[in-house]
C-alpha positions as CSV (number, residue, x, y, z in Angstrom):
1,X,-10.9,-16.7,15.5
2,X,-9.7,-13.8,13.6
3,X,-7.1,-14.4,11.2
4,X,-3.5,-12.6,11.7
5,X,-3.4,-10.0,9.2
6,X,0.5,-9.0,9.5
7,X,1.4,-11.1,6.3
8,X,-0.4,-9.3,3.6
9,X,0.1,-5.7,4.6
10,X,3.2,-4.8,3.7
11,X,3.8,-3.5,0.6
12,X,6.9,-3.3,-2.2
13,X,8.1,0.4,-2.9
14,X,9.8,1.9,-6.2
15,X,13.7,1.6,-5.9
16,X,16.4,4.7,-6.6
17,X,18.5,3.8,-9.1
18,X,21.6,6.1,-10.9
19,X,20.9,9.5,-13.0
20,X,21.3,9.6,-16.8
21,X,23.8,12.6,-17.6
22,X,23.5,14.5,-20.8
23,X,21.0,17.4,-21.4
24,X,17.9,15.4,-23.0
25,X,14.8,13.4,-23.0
26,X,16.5,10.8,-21.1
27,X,18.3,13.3,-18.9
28,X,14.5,14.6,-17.8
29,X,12.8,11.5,-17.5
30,X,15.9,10.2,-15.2
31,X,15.1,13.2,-12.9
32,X,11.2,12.4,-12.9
33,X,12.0,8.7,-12.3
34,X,14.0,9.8,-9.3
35,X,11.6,12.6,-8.0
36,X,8.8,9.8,-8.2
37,X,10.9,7.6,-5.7
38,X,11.3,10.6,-2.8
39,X,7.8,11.3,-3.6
40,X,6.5,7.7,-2.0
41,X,9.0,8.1,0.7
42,X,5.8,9.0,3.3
43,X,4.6,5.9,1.5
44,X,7.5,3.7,2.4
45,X,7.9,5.1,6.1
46,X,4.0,4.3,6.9
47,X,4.5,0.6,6.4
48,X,6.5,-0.2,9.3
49,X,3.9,1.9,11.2
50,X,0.6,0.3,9.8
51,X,2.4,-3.3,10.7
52,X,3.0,-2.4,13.8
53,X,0.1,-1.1,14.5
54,X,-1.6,-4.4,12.5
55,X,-0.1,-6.7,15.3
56,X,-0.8,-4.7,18.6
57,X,-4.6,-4.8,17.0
58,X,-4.3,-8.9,16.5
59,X,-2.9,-9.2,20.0
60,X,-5.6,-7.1,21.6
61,X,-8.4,-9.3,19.9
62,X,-7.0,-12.0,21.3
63,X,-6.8,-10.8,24.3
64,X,-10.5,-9.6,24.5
65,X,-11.2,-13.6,23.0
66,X,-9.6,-14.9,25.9
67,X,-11.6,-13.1,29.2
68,X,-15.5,-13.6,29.7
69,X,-18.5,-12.3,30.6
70,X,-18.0,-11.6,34.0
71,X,-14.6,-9.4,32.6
72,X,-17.0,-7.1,30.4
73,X,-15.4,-3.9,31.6
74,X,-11.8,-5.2,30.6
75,X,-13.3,-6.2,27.2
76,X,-14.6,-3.2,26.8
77,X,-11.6,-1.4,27.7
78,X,-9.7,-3.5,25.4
79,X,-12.1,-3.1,22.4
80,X,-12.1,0.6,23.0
81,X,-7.7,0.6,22.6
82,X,-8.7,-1.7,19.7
83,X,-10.6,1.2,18.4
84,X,-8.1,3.7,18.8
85,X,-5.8,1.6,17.0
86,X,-7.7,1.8,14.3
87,X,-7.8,5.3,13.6
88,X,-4.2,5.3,14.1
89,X,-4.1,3.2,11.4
90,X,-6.5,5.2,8.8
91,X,-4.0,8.1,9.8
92,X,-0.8,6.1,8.2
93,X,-3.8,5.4,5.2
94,X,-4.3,8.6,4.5
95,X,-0.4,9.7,4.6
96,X,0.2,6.7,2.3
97,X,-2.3,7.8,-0.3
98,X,-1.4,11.4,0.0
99,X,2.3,10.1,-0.9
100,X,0.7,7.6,-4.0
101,X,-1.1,10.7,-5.2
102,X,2.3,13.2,-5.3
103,X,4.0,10.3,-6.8
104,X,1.6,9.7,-9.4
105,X,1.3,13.5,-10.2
106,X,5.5,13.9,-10.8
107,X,5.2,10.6,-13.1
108,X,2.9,11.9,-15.4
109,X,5.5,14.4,-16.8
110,X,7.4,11.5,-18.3
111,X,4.5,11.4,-20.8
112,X,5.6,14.8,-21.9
113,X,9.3,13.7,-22.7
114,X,8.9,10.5,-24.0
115,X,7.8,11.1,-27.1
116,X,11.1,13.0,-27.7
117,X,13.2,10.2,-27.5
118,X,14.8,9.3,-31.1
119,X,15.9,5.7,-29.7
120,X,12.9,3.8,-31.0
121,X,13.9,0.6,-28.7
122,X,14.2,3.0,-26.0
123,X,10.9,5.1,-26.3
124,X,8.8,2.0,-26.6
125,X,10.6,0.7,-23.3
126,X,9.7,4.0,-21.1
127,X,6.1,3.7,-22.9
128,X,5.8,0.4,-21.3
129,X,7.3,1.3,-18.2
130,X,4.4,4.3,-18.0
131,X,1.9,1.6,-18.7
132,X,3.0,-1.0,-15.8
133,X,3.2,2.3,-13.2
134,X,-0.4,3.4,-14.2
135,X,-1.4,-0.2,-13.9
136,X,0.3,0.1,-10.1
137,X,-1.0,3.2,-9.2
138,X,-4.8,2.1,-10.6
139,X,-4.0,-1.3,-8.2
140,X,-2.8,0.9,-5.2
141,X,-6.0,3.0,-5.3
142,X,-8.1,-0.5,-4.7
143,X,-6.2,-1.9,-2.0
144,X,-6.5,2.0,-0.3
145,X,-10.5,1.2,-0.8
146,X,-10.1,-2.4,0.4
147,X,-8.3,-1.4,3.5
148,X,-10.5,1.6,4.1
149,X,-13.4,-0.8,4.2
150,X,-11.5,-3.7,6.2
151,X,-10.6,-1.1,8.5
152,X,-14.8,-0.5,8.7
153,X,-15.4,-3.3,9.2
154,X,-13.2,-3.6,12.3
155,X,-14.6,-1.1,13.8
156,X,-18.4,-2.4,13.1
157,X,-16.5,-5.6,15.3
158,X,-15.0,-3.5,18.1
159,X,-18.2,-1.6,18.5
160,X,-20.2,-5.2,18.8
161,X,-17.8,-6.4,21.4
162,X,-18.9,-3.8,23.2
163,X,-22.4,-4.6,23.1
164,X,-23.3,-7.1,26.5
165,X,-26.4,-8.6,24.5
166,X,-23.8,-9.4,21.3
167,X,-24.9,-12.8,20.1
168,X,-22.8,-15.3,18.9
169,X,-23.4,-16.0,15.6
170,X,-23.4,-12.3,15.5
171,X,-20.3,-11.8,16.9
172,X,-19.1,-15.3,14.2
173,X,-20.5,-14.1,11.3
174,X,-18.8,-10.3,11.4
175,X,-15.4,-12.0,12.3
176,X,-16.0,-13.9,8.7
177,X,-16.8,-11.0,7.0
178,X,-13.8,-9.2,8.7
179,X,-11.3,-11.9,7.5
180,X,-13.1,-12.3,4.0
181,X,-12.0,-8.9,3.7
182,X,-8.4,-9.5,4.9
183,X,-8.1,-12.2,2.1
184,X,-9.1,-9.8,-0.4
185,X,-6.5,-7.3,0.9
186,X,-3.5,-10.2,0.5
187,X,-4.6,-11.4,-2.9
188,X,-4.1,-7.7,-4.3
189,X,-1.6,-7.1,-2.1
190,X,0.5,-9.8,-3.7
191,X,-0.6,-8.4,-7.4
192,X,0.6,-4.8,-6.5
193,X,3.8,-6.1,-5.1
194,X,4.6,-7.9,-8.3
195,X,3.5,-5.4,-10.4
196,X,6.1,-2.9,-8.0
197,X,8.8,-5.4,-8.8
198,X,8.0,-5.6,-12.6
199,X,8.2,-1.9,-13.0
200,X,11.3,-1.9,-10.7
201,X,12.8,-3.8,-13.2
202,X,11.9,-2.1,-16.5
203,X,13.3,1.2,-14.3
204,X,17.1,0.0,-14.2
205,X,16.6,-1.3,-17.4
206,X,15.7,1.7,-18.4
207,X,18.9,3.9,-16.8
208,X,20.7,0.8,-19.3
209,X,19.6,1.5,-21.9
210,X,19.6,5.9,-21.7
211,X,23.2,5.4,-21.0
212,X,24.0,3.1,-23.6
213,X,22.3,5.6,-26.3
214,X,23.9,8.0,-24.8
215,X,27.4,6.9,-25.4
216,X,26.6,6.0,-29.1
């Protein structure tokens, strides 16, 4: 049976924090930080939509799992809507990556300002918080290609449904492969969350710290 895939899908996002006032280094990289976060708002808003879409998927393989050979045309009507779903789904893909990418493109100006800040302590912290986001955005790019290829390898399993000479250890041994995948996807999926969470972190302590030099 194929493995729910709900659990691993959803991914962290970048939190707004406050703004750094004061005409500086600190001031502009305050204004990237926060440009970065409404630039992976379409990311944010396609995981709800991916989920969703996720679980109708499940409950439609199910459903196809459950009828037999004498209900072919329903199976292949379901495996069809199964199909459909799925380039749905490589639609919310692409709008996520398109956000990633924007995001990744306004973050790079931090490089420019960093090394203006004075604050030793605080130019080494916003040097290690660019490292942890290019480490995130470098793990967000292979989870896009695991997806993009879990999401093949759906459709190679929708397509065999359809097929009324499908054998089963056929039909057995692309559900493996299709779940193999899936595990893949959760095991970086938990890495890029933590990661997400890491560099959330160094963020406000960041907006701490610029406002604490700032008021010495």
């Amino acid at each position: 049976m194929k493995k729910s895939i709900l659990a691993g899908t959803f991914l962290s996002s970048i939190l707004l924090a406050g703004c750094v006032f004061g005409s500086s280094p600190e001031e502009d990289i305050s204004g990237i930080l926060d440009s970065t976060v409404e630039k992976e708002q379409g990311f944010v808003d396609s995981q709800e939509p991916i989920k969703k879409l996720e679980q109708e998927e499940q409950e439609l393989f199910d459903k196809i799992m459950s009828l037999n050979m004498e209900e072919f045309k329903e199976v292949e009507k379901q495996a069809d809507q199964a199909l459909n779903n799925l380039e749905k789904r490589e639609e919310q893909l692409t709008t996520e990556k398109e956000s990633i990418e924007e995001a990744k493109e306004e973050f790079k100006g931090i490089n420019d300002r960093a090394e203006d800040i004075e604050d030793e302590k605080l130019r080494a912290h916003v040097e290690n918080m660019i490292e942890v986001m290019d480490k995130r955005y470098k793990l967000h790019g292979e989870l896009a290609a695991q997806y993009t290829e879990a999401l093949e390898y759906d459709r190679e399993l929708y397509t065999m449904l359809k097929d009324k000479e499908l054998k089963l250890e056929d039909l057995e041994a692309q559900i493996e492969k299709v779940n193999a995948q899936y595990n893949l996807i959760t095991e970086s999926n938990e890495e890029f969350n933590s990661i997400t969470d890491e560099y959330n972190s160094l963020k406000n302590e960041y907006y701490d710290l610029a406002k604490l030099n700032e008021e010495e």
